[in-house]
N, C-alpha and C positions, 0 to 999 in steps of 0.2 A: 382508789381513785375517787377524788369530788366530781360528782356528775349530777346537772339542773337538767332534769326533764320541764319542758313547757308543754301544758294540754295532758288531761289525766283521762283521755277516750281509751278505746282497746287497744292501739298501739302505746302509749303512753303508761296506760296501768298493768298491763304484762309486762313491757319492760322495766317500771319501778319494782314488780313483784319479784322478775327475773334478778334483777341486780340487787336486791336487800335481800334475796335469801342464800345468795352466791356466796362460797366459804375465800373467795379472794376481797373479801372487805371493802366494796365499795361503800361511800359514804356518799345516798343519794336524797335529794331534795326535789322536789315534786310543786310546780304551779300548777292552779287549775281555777278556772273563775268561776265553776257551778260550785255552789254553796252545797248541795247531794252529794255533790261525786268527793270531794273534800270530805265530808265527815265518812263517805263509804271506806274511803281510800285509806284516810287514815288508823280505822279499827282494822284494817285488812295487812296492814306491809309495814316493816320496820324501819321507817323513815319519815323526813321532814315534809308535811305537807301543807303551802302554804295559799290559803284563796284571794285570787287577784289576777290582775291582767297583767300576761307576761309580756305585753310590750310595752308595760311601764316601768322606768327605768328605778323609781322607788320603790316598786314589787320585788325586782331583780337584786337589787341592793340587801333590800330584808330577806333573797333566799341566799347571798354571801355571790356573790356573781364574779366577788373581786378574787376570790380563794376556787374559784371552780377551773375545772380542768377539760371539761368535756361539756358541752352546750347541746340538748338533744330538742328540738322544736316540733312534736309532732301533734298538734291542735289541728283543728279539722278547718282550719283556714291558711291558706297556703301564704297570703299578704302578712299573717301575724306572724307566720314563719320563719319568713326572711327579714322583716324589722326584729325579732330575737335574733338571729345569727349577727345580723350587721351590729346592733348593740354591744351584741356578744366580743364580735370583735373588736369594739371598740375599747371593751374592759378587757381584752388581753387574753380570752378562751385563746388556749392552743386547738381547739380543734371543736368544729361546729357541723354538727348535723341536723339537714332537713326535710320534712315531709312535703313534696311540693307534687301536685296532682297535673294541674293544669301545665300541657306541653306548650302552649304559648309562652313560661315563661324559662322553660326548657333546650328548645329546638334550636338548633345551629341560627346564630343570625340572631339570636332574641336582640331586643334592647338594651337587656340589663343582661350578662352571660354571668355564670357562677361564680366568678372570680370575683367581678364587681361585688355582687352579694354578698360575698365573705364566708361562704359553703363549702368546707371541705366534700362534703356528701351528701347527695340527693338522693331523696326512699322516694320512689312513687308506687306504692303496693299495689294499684291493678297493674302494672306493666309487668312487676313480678310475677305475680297471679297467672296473667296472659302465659306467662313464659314457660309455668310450671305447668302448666293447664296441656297446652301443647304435647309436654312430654307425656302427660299421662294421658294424652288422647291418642298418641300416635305407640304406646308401649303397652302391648298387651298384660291384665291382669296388675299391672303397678298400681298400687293406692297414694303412694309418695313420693314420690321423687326430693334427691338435694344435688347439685353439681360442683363438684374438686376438682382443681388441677386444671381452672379454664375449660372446663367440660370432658374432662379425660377420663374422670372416675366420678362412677356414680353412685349413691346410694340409693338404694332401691326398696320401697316395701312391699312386698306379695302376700296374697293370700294362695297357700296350695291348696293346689286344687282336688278334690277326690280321682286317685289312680293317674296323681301323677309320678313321672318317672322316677322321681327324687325321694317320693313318699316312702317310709318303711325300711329307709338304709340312715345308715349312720353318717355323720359327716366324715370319717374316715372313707368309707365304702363309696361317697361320692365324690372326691377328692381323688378315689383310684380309675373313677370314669372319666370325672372329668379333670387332669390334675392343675392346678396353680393358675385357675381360671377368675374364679371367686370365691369371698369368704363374708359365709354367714356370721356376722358379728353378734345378731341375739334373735331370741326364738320368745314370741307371747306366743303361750296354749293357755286359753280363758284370760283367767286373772296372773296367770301366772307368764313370770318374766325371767326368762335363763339367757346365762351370757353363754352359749356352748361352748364343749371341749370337744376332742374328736371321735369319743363314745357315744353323744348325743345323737340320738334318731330323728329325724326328721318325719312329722304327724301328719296326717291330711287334717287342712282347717289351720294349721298355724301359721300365723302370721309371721315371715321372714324377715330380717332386716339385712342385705346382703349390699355387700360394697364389692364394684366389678368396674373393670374397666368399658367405657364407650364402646370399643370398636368390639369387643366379646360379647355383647348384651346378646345376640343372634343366638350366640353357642349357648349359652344358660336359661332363653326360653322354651329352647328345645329339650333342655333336660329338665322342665318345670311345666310346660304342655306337651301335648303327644299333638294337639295342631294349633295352627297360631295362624288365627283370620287375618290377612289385612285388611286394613280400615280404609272402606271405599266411600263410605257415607257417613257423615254426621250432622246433628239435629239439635240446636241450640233453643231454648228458650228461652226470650230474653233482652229486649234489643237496648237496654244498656251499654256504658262504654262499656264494661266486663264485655258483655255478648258482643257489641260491635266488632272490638279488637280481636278475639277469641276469633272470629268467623273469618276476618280479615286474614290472618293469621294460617289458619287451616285452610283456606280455600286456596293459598298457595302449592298446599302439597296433594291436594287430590279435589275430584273436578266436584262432586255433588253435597254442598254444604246446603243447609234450610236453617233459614234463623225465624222465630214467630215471634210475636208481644199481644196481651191481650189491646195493648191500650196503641190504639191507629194511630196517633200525632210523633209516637216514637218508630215505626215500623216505617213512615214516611219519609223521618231522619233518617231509617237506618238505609234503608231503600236508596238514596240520594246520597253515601256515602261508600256504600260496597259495590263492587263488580263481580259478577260472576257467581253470585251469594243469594239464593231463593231466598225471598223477604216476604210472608205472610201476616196477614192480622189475623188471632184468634186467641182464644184460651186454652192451657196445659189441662185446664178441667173439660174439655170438650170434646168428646168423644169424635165427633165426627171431623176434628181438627186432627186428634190424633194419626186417625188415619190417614187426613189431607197431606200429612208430613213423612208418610211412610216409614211410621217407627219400627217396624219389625224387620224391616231393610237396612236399619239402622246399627252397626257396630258400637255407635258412644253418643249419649244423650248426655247434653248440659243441662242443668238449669241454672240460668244465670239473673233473675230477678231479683228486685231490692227487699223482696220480701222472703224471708227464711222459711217459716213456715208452709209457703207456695212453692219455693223450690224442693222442699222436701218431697211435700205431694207430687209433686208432675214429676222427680225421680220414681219415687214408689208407680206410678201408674204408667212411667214410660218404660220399666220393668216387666209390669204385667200385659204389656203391649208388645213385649218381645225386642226390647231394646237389649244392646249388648252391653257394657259399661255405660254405667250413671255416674256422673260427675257433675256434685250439690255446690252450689256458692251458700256461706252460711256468716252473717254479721258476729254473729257473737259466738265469742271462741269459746264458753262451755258448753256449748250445745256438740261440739265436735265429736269428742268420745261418743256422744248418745247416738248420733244421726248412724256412725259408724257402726252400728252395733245391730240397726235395723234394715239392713241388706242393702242400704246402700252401696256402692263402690267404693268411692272417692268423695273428701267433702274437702272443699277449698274455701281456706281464711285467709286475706289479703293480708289482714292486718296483723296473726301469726306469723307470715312471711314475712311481713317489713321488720319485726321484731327481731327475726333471725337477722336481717341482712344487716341491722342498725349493731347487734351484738359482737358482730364479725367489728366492728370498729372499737367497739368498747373493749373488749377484749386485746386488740391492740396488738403488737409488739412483732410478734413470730404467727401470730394465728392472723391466718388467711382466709380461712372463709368458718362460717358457723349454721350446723345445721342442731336445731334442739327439738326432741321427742320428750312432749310433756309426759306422754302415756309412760313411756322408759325412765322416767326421770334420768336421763342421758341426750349427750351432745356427742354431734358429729365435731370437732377441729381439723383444719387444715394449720399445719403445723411446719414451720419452717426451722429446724434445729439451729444452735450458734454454736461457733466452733468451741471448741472446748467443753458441750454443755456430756451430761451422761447419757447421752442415748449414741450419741458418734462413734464410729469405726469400731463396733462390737455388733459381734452374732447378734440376732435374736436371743439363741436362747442362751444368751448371757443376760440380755436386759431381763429374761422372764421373771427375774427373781427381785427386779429393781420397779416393776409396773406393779401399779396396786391392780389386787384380785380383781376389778371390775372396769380394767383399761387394757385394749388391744390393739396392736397396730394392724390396719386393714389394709394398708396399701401406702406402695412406696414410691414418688417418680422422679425418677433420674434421666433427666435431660428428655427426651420424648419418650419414655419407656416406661409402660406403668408395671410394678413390677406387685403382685400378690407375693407376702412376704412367707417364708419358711422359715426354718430354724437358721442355716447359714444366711441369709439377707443381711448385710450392712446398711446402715445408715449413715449418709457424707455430708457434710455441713451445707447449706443452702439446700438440700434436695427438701422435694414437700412429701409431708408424710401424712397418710390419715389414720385419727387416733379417733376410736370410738370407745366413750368413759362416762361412765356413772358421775353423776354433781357433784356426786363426795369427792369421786378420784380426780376431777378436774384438776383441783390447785396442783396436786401430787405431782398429773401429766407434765402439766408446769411447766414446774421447777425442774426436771428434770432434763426436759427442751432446753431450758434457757439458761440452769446453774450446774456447776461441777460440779458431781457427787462426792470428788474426794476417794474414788474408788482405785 
């Protein structure tokens, strides 16, 4: 596929990076008007990189706009956005996505509604953010959350925890406790990255990647804690839209939220915009604020500031203040692994999350949604099979031998039924199926969904 990214920021340069190093052959072109980020970008990614303003219709020309297939607008100006799309459609993109923040030009009733714009697709990464942020506030012990199947199944990352119940057995052995509930699709201990089989043991300290259904999550934190606190209190720092929305959000499902800023002209916004949502001024660095916010009373501490560095800190120090889960906002997406590494919980990037959400389009066709772990170098697909393709109306362990080594079906859903797949599981055309598969096995996954194998 021809695809013109506009705006080479963090959404913008992972997904060029994402789609030039993809073994399905995109053929992607890249605007960007900082003269830096142009000569970065192009020593960095195998692709056209061209410097200029994407809403000029002679820039657009010289990255070939009349032969492109895909129009992706994600510049950190939401006005530059939508004059790229409307352009876009003027030269005949079939299909136009954009990054547009600001919900004035969003909200039911706007002026101008998406249609007029010429928008197949809107990314606004804090509202994803928000959404994900929620789930790891409200689910004990997750680092990551991704959602399938309209929220049916979910992938889930944990860290086990020392003495718990799962520690020390094999996944056969847990599988006889708990059977056809969930399946661990892959196991990091350290550096090291295993797709298991059902000899593999299960380690205290490793991090799980487990795909399970919604309405079961209950049953599989019980065999992954021995207790599981509810979350009565949480403690945002931060009165950003992130923090705003974030506090808004949670103060729905339980009564004692506190959101803080050091800086009083936002805390007065924020104040003047929430109900029911303790709104103090102070600093994450200020001990006697720490205490004003009763972080040891606390199950999940945000830090939701524009500054990375600062959220790092007041994670770390709302830690040693006895907070229960830390959950970091962090700008820039290689700081991610590192922040992870130094006991934080949780660190959330908007703009890796739009990256996923904009890929679920690019990829197109039969794939329905897209989760990608950089750490795995693996992707979650939701995958909708066509009739006739190889994976249809055969056992499992008939495909086993047609899946490349580093591609597993995790779950299967038929009509409202999610179904954890075994060896007899069929697979019926239209049903969504989740395939979790190494970058290499991507293309494999495929073709297999989508062409007869001729078997």
């Amino acid at each position: 596929m021809r695809i013109l990214i506009v705006g080479a920021g963090a959404i913008g340069s992972n997904l060029a990076g994402e789609l030039a190093k993809s073994k399905e052959k995109n053929d992607v072109i890249v605007v960007e008007s900082n003269h830096a980020i142009v000569k970065d970008l192009s020593s960095k990614i195998d692709a056209l990189v061209i410097e200029g303003n994407g809403a000029s219709p002679l820039i657009l020309e010289k990255a070939g706009i009349r032969d492109v297939e895909m129009v992706i607008a994600v510049s950190n100006s939401d006005e530059l956005n939508m004059i790229v799309c409307l352009l876009a459609a003027n030269y005949g993109v079939k299909t136009r996505v954009a990054r547009i923040r600001d919900p004035d030009y969003v909200l039911p009733g706007s002026v101008l509604s998406q249609k007029q714009l010429n928008i197949d697709k809107i990314i606004d990464p804090e509202a994803i953010a928000v959404e994900v942020m929620e789930a790891l506030v409200f689910t004990a012990g997750a680092t990551e959350i991704a959602h399938f199947a309209n929220k049916r199944v979910l992938l889930m990352v944990f860290l086990v925890p020392e003495g718990a119940p799962i520690a020390g057995r094999t996944l056969r052995q847990i599988r006889e406790i708990v059977p056809d509930e969930f399946l661990i699709a892959a196991i990091q201990r350290g550096e090291e990255v295993i797709i298991p089989h059902g000899d593999e043991e299960v380690h205290e300290n490793d991090r799980i990647h487990v795909i399970i259904p919604r309405d079961l999550l209950d049953l599989f934190l019980g065999q992954l804690y021995r207790r599981v606190e509810k979350v009565r209190k949480v403690v945002i720092c931060g009165a950003t839209r992130l923090g705003i929305n974030l506090a808004r959000s949670v103060q729905k499902r339980i009564g004692d939220v506190t959101l803080f800023d050091p800086d009083h002209e936002r805390c007065l916004k924020a104040a003047g915009e929430l109900e029911g949502v303790t709104v103090l001024h102070g600093s994450p660095l200020d001990t006697d604020m720490l205490e004003e916010v009763r972080l040891k009373h606390a199950q999940v501490f945000c830090g939701l500031q524009e500054d990375d560095a600062a959220n790092v800190m007041s994670g770390l120090l709302a830690k040693e203040h006895g907070a229960g889960k830390t959950i970091v906002y962090l700008s820039e997406p290689d700081f991610v692994p590192i922040v992870e590494r130094i006991g934080l919980d949780a660190v959330i990037n908007p703009r890796l999350l739009a990256v996923d959400a904009i890929l679920k389009y690019v990829r197109g066709g039969p794939v329905m949604s897209v989760a990608h772990f950089d750490d795995l170098k693996a992707e979650v697909q939701e995958i909708v099979p066509v009739t006739g393709s190889a994976v249809v109306n055969r056992p499992l362990r008939e495909l086993a031998r047609l899946l490349p080594k580093d591609a597993l079906i995790g779950a299967v859903v038929h009509d409202d039924e999610v179904i954890i797949p075994r060896g007899e599981t069929m697979i019926e055309p239209g049903e969504r199926v989740i395939v979790f598969a190494s970058e290499a096995a991507l293309p494999e996954v495929r073709r297999l969904f989508t062409e007869s194998a001729g078997i």
